[in-house]
N, CA, C, O and CB atoms as a CASP TS submission, in Angstrom:
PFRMAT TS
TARGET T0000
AUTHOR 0000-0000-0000
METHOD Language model
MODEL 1
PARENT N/A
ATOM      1  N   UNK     1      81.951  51.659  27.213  1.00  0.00           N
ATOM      2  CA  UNK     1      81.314  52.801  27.827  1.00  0.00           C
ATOM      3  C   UNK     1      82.327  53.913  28.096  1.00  0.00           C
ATOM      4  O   UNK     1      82.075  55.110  27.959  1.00  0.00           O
ATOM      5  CB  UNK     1      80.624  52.386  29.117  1.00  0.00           C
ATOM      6  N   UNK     2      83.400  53.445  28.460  1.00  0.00           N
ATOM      7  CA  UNK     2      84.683  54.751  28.854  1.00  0.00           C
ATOM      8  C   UNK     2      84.966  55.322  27.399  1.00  0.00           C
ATOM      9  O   UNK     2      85.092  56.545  27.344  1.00  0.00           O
ATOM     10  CB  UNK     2      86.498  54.031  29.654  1.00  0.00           C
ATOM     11  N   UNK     3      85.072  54.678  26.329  1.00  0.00           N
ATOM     12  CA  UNK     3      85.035  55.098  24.881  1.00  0.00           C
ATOM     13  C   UNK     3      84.033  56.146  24.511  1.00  0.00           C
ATOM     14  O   UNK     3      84.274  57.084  23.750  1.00  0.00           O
ATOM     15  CB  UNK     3      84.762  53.933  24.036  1.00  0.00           C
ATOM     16  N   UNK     4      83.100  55.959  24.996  1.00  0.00           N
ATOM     17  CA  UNK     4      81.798  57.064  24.531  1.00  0.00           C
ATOM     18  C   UNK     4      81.813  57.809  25.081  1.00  0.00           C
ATOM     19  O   UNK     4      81.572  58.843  24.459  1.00  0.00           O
ATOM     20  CB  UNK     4      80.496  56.875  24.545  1.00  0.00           C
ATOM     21  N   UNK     5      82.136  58.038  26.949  1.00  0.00           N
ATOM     22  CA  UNK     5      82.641  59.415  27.486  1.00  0.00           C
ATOM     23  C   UNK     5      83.875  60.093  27.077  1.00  0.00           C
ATOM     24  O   UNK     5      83.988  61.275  26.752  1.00  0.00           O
ATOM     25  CB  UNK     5      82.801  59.324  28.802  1.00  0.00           C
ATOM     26  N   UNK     6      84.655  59.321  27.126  1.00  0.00           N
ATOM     27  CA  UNK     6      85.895  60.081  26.445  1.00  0.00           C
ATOM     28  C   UNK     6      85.185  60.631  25.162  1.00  0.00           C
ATOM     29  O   UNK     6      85.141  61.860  25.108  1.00  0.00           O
ATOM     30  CB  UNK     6      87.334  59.006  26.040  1.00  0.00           C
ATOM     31  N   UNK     7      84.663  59.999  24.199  1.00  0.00           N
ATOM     32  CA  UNK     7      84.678  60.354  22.446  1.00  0.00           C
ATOM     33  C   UNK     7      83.660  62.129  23.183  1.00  0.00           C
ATOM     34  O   UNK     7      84.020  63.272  22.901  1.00  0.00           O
ATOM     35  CB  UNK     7      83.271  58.562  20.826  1.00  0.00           C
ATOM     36  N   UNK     8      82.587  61.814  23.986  1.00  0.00           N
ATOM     37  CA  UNK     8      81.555  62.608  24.695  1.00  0.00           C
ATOM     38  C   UNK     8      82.537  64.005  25.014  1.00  0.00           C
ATOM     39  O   UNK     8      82.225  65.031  24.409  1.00  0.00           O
ATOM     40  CB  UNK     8      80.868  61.706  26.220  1.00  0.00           C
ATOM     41  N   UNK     9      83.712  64.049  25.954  1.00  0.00           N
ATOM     42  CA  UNK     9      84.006  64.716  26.881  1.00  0.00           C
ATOM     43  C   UNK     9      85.137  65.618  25.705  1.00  0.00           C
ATOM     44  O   UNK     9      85.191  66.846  25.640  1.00  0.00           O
ATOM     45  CB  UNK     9      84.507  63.794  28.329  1.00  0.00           C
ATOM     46  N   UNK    10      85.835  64.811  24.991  1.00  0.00           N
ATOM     47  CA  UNK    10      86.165  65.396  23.853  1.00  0.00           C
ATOM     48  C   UNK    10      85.734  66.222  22.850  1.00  0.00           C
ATOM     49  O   UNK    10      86.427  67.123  22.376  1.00  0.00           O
ATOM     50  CB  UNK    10      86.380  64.804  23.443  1.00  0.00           C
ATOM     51  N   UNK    11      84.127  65.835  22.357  1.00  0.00           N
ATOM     52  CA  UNK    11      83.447  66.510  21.720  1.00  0.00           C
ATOM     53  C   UNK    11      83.093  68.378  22.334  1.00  0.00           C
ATOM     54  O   UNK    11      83.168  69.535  21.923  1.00  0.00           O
ATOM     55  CB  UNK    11      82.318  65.510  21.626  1.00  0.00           C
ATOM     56  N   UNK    12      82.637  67.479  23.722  1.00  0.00           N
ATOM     57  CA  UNK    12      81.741  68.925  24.440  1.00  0.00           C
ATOM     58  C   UNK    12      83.717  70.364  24.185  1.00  0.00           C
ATOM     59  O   UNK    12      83.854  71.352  23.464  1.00  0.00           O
ATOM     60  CB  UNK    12      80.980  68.275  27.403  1.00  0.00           C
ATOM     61  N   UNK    13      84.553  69.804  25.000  1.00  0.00           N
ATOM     62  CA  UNK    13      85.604  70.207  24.943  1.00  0.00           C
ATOM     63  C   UNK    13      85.991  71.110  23.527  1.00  0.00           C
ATOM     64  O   UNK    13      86.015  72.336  23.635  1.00  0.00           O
ATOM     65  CB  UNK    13      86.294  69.094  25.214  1.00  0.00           C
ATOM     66  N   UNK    14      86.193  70.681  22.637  1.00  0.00           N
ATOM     67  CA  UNK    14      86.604  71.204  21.298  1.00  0.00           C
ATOM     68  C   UNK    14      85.268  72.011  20.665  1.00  0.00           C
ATOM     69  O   UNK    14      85.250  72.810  19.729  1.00  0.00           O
ATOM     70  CB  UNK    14      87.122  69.872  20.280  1.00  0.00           C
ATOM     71  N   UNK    15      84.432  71.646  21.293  1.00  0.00           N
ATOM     72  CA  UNK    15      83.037  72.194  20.564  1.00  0.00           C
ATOM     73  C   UNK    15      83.038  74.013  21.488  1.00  0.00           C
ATOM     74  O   UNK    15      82.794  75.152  21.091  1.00  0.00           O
ATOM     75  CB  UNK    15      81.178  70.771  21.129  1.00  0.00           C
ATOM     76  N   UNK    16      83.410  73.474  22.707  1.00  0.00           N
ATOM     77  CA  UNK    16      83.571  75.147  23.731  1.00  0.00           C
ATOM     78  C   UNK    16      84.613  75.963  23.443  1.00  0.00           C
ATOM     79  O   UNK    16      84.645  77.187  23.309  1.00  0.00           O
ATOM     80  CB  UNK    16      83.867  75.007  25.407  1.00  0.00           C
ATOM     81  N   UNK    17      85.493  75.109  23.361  1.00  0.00           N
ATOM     82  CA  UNK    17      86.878  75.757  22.165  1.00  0.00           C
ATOM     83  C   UNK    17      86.546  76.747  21.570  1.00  0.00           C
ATOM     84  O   UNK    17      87.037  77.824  21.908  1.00  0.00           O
ATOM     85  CB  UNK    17      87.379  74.876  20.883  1.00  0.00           C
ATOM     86  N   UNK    18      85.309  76.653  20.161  1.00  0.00           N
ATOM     87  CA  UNK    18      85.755  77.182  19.203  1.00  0.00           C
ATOM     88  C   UNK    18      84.554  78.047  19.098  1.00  0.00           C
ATOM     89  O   UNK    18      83.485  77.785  19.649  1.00  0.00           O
ATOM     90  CB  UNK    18      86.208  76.317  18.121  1.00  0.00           C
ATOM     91  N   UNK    19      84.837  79.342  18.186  1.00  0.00           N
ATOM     92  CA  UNK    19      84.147  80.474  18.364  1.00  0.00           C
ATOM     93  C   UNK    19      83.490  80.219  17.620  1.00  0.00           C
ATOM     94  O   UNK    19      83.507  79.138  17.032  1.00  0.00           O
ATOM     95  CB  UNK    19      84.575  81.623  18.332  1.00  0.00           C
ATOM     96  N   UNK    20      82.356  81.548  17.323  1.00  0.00           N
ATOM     97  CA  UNK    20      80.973  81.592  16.271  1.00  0.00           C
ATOM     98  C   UNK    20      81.879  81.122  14.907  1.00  0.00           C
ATOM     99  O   UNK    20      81.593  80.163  14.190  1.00  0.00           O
ATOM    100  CB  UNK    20      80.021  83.524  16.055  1.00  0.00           C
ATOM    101  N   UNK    21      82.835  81.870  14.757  1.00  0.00           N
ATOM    102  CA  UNK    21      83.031  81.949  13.495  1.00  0.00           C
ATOM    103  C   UNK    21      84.255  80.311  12.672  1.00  0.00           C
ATOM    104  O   UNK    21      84.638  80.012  11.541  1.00  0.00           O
ATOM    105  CB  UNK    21      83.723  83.685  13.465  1.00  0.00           C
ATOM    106  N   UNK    22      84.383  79.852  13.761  1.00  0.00           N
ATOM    107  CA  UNK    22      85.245  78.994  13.394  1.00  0.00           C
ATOM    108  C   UNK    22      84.081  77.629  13.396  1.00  0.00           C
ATOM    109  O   UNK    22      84.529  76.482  13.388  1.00  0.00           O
ATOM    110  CB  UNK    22      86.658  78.997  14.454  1.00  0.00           C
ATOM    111  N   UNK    23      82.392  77.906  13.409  1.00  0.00           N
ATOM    112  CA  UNK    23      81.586  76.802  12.912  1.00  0.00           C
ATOM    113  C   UNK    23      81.434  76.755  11.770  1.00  0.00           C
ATOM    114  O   UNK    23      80.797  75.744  11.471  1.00  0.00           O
ATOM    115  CB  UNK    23      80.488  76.692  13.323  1.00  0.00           C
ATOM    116  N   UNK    24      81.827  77.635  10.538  1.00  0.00           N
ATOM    117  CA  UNK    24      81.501  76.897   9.490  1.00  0.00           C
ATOM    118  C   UNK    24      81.699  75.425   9.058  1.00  0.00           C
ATOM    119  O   UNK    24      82.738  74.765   9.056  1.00  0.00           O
ATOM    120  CB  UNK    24      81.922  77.477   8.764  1.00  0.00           C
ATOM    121  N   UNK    25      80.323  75.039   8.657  1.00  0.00           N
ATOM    122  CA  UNK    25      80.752  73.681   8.495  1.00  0.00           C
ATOM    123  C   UNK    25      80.176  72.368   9.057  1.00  0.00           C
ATOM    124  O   UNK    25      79.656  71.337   8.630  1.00  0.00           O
ATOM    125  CB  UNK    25      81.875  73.707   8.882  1.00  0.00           C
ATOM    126  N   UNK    26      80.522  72.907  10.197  1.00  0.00           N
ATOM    127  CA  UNK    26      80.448  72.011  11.081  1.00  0.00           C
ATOM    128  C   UNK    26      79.181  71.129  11.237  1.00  0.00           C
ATOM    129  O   UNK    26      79.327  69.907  11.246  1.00  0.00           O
ATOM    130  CB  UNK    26      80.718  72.625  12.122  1.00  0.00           C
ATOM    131  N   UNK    27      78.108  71.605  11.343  1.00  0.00           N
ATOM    132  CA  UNK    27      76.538  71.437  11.787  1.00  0.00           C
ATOM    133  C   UNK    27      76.411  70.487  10.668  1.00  0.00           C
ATOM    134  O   UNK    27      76.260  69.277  10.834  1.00  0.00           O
ATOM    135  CB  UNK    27      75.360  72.912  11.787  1.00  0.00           C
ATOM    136  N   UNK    28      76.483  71.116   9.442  1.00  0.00           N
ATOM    137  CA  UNK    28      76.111  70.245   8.394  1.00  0.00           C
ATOM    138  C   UNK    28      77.025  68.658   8.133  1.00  0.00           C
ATOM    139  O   UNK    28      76.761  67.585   7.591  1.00  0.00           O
ATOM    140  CB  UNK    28      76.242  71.224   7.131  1.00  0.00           C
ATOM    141  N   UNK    29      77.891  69.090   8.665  1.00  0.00           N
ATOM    142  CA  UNK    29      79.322  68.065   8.550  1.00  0.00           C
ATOM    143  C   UNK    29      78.814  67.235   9.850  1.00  0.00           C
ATOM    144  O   UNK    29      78.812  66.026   9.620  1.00  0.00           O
ATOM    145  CB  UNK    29      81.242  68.981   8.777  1.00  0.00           C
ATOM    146  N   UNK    30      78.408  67.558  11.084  1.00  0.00           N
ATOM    147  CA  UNK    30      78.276  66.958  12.195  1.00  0.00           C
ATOM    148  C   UNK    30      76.797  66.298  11.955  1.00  0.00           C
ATOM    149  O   UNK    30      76.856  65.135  12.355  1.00  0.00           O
ATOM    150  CB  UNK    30      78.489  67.949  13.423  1.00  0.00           C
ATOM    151  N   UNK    31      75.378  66.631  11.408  1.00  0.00           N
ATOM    152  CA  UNK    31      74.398  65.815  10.844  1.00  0.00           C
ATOM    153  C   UNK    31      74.924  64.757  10.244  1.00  0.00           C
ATOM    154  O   UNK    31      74.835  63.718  10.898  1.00  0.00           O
ATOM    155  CB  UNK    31      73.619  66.439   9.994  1.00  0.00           C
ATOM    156  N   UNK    32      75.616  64.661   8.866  1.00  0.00           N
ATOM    157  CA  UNK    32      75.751  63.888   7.973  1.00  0.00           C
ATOM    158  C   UNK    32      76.664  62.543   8.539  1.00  0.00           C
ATOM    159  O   UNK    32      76.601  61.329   8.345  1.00  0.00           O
ATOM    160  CB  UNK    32      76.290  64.697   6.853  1.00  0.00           C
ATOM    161  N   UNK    33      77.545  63.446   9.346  1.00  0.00           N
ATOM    162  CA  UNK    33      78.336  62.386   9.624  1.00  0.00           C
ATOM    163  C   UNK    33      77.776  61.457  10.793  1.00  0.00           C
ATOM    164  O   UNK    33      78.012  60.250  10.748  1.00  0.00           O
ATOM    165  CB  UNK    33      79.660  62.915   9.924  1.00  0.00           C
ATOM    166  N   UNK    34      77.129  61.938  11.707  1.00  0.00           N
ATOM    167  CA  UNK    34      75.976  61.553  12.793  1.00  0.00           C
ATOM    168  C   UNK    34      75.399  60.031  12.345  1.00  0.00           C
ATOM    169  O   UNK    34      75.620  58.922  12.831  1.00  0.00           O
ATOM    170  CB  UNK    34      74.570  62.824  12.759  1.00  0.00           C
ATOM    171  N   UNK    35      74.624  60.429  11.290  1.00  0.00           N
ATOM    172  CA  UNK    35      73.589  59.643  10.863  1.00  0.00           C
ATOM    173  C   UNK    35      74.620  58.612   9.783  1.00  0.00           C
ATOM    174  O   UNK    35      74.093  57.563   9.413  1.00  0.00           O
ATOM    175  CB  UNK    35      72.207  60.662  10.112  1.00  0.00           C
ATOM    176  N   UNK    36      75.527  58.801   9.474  1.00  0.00           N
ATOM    177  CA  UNK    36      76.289  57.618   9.087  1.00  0.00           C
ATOM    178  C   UNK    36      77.072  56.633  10.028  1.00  0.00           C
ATOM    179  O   UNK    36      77.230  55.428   9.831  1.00  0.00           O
ATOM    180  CB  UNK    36      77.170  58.072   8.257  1.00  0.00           C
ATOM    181  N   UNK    37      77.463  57.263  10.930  1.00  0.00           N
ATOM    182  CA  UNK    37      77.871  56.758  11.814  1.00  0.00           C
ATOM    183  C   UNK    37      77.077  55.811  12.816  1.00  0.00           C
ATOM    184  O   UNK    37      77.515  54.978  13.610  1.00  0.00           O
ATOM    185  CB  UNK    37      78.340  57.631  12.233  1.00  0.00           C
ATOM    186  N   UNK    38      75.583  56.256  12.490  1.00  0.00           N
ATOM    187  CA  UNK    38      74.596  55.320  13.054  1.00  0.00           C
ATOM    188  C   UNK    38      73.988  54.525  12.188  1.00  0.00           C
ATOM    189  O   UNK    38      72.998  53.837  12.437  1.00  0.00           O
ATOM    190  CB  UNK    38      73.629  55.916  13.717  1.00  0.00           C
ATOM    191  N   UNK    39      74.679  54.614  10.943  1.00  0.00           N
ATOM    192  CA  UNK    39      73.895  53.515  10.394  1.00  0.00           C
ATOM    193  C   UNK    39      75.266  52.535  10.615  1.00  0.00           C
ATOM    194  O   UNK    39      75.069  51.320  10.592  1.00  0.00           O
ATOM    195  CB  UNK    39      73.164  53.758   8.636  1.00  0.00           C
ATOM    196  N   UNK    40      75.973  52.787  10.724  1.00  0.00           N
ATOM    197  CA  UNK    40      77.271  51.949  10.676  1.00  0.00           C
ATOM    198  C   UNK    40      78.281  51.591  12.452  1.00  0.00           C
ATOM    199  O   UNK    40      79.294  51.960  13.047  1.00  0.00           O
ATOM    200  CB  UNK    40      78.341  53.037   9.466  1.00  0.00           C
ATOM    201  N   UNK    41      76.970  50.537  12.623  1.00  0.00           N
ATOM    202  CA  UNK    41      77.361  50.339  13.728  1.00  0.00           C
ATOM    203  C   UNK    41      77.069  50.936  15.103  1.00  0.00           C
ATOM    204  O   UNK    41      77.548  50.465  16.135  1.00  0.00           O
ATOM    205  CB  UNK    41      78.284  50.405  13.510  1.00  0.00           C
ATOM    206  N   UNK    42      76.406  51.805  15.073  1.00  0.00           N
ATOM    207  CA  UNK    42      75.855  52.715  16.005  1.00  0.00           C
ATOM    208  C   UNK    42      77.031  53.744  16.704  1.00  0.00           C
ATOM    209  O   UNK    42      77.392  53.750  17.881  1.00  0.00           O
ATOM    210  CB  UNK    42      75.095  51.814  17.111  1.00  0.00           C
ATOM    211  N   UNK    43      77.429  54.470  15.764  1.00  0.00           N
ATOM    212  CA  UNK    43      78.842  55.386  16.013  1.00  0.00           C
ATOM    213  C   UNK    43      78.651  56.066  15.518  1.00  0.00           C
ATOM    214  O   UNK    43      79.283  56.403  14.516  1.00  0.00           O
ATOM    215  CB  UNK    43      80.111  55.159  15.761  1.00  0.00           C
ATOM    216  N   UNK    44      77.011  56.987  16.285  1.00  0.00           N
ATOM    217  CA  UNK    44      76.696  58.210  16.053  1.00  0.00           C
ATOM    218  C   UNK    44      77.793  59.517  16.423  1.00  0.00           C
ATOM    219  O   UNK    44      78.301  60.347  15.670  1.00  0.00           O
ATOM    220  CB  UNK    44      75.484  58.280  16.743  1.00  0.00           C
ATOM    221  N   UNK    45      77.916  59.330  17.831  1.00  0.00           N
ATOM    222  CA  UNK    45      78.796  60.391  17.861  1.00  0.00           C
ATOM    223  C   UNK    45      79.641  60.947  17.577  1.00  0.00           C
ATOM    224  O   UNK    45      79.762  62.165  17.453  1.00  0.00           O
ATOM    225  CB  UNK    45      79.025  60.533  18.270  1.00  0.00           C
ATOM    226  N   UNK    46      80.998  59.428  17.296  1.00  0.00           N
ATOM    227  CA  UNK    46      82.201  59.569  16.695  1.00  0.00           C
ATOM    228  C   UNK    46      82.195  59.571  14.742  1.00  0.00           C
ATOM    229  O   UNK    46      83.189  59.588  14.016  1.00  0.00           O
ATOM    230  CB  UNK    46      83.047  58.276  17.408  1.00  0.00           C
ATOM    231  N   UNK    47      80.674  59.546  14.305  1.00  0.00           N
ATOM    232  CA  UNK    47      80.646  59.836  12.975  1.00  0.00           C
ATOM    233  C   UNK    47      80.273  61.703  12.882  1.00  0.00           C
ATOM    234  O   UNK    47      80.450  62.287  11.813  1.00  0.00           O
ATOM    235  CB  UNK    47      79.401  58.703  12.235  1.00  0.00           C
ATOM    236  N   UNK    48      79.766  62.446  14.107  1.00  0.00           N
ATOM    237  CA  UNK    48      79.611  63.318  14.256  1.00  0.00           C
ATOM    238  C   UNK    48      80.767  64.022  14.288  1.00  0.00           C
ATOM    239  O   UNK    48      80.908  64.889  13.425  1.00  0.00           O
ATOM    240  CB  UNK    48      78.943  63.328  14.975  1.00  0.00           C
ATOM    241  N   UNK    49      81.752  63.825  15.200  1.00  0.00           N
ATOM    242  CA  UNK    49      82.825  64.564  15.170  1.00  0.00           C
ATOM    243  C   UNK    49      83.678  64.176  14.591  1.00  0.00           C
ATOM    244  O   UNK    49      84.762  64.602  14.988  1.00  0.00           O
ATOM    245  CB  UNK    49      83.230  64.846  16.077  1.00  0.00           C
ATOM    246  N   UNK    50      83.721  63.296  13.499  1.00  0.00           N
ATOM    247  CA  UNK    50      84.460  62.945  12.191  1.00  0.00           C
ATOM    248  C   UNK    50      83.617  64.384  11.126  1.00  0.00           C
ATOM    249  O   UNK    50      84.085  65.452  10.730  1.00  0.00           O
ATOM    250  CB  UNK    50      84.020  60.865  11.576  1.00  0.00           C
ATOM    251  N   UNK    51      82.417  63.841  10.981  1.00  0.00           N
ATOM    252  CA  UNK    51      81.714  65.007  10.102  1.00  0.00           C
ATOM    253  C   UNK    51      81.943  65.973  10.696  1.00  0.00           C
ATOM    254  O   UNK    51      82.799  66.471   9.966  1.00  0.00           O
ATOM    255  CB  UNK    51      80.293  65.021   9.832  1.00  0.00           C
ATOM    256  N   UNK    52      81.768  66.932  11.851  1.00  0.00           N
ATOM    257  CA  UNK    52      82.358  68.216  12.177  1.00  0.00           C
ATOM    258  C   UNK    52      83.505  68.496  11.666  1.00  0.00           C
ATOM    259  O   UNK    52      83.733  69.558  11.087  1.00  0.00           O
ATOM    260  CB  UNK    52      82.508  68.402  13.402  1.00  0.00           C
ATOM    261  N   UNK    53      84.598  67.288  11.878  1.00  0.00           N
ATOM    262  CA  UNK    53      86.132  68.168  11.234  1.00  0.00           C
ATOM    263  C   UNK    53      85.831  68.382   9.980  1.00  0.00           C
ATOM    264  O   UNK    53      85.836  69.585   9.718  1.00  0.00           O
ATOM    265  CB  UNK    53      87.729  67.319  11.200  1.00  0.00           C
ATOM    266  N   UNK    54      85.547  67.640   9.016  1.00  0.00           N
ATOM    267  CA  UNK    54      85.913  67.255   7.458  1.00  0.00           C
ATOM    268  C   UNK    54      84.908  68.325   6.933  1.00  0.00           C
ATOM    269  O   UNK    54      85.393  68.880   5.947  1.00  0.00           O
ATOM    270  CB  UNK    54      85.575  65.433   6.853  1.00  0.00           C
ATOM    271  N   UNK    55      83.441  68.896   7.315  1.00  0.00           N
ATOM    272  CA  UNK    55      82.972  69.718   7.161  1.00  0.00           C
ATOM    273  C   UNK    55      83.550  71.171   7.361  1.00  0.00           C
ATOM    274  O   UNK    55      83.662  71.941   6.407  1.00  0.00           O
ATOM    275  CB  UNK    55      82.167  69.398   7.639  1.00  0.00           C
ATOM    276  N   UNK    56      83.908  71.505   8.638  1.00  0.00           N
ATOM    277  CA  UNK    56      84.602  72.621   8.799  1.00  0.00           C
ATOM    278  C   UNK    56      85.617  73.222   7.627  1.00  0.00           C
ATOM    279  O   UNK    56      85.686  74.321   7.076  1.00  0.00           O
ATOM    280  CB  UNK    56      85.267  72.361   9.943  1.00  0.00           C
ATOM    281  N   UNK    57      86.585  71.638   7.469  1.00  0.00           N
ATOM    282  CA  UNK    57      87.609  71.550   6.975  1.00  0.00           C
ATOM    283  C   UNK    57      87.624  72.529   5.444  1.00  0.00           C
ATOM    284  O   UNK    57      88.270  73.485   5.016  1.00  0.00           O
ATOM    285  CB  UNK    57      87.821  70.062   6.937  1.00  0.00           C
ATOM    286  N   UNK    58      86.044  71.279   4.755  1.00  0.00           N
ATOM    287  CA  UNK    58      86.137  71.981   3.757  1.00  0.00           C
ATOM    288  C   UNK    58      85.261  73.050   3.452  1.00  0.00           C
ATOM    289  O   UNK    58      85.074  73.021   2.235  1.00  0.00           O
ATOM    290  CB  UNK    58      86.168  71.275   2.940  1.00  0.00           C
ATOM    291  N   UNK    59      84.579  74.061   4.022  1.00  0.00           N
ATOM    292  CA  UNK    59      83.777  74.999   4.211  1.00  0.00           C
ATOM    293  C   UNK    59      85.083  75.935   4.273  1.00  0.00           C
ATOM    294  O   UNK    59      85.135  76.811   3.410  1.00  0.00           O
ATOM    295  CB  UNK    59      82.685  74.853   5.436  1.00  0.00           C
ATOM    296  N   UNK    60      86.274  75.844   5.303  1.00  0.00           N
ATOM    297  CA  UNK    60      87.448  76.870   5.845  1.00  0.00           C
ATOM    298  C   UNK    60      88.267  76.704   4.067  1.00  0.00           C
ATOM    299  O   UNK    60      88.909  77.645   3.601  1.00  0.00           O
ATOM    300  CB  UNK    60      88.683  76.067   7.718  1.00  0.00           C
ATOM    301  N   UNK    61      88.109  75.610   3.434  1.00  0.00           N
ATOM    302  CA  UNK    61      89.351  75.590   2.026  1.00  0.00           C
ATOM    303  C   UNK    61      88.227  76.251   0.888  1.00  0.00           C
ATOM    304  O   UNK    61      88.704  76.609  -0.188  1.00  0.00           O
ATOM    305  CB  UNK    61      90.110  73.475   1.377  1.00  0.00           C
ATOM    306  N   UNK    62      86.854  76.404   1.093  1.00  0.00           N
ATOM    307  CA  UNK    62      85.741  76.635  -0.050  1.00  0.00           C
ATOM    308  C   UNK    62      85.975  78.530   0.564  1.00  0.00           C
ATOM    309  O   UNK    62      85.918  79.445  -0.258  1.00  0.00           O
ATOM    310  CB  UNK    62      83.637  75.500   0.229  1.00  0.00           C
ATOM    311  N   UNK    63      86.189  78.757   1.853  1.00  0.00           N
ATOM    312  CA  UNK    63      86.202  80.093   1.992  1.00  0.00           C
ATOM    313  C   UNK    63      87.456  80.870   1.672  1.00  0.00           C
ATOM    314  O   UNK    63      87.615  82.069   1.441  1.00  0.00           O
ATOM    315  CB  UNK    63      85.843  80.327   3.214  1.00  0.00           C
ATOM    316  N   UNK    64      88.331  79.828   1.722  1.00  0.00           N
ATOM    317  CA  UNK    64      89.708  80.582   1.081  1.00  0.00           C
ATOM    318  C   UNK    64      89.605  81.268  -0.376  1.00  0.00           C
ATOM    319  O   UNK    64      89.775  82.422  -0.770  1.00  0.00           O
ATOM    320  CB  UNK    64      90.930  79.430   0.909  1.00  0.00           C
ATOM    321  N   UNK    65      89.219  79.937  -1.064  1.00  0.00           N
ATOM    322  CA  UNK    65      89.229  79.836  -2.702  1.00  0.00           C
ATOM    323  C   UNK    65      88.668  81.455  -2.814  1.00  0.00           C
ATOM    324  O   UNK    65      89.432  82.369  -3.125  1.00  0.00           O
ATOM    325  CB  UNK    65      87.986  78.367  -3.547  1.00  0.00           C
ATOM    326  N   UNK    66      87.421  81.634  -2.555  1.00  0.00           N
ATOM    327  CA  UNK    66      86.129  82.832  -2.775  1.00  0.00           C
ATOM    328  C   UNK    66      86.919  84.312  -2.517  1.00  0.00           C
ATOM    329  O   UNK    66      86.934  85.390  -3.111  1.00  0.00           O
ATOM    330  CB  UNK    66      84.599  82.619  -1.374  1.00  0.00           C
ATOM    331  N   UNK    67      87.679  83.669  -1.090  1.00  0.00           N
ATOM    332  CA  UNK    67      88.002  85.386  -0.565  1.00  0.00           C
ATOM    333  C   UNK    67      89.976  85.541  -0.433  1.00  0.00           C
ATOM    334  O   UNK    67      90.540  86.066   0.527  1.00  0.00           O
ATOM    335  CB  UNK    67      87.033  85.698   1.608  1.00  0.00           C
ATOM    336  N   UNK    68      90.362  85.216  -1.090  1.00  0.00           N
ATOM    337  CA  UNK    68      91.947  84.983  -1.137  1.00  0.00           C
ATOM    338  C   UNK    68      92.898  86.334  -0.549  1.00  0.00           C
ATOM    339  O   UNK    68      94.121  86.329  -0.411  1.00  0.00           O
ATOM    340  CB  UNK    68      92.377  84.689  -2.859  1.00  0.00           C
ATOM    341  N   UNK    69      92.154  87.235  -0.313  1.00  0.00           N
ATOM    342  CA  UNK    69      93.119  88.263   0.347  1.00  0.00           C
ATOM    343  C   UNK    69      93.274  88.430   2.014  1.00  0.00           C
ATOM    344  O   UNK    69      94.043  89.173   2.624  1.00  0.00           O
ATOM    345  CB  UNK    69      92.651  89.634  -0.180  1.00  0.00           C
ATOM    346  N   UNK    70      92.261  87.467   2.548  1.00  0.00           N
ATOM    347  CA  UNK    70      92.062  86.963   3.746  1.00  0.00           C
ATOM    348  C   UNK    70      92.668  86.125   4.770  1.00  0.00           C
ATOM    349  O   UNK    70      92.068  85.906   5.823  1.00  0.00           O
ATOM    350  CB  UNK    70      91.337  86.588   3.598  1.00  0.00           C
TER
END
């Protein structure tokens, strides 16, 4: 239970962090990874904010490629 508030208190934290523009990504990355994470063991949340990074991640390297003077 202290695992899921922490993984919880972490999430809310980094999620207030970050601005409009630094969500690309994320939502779609934070679904996918959600729902894997619940099929696998019931580690919805921490498959969520696995999918938030890796989404962001690659949404921020797909926006480089497109706009390179940026």
């Amino acid at each position: 239970m202290k695992s899921l508030a922490l993984i919880l208190a972490l999430t809310v934290a980094v999620t207030a962090s970050a601005g409009a523009a630094d969500a690309r990504g994320c939502i779609k990355g934070a679904i996918v990874g959600g729902v894997a994470g619940h099929m696998a063991h019931h580690h919805g949340w921490l498959g969520a904010a696995a999918g938030c990074a890796i989404g962001h991640h690659y949404a921020t390297k797909q926006y480089r490629q497109t706009h390179p003077h940026r």
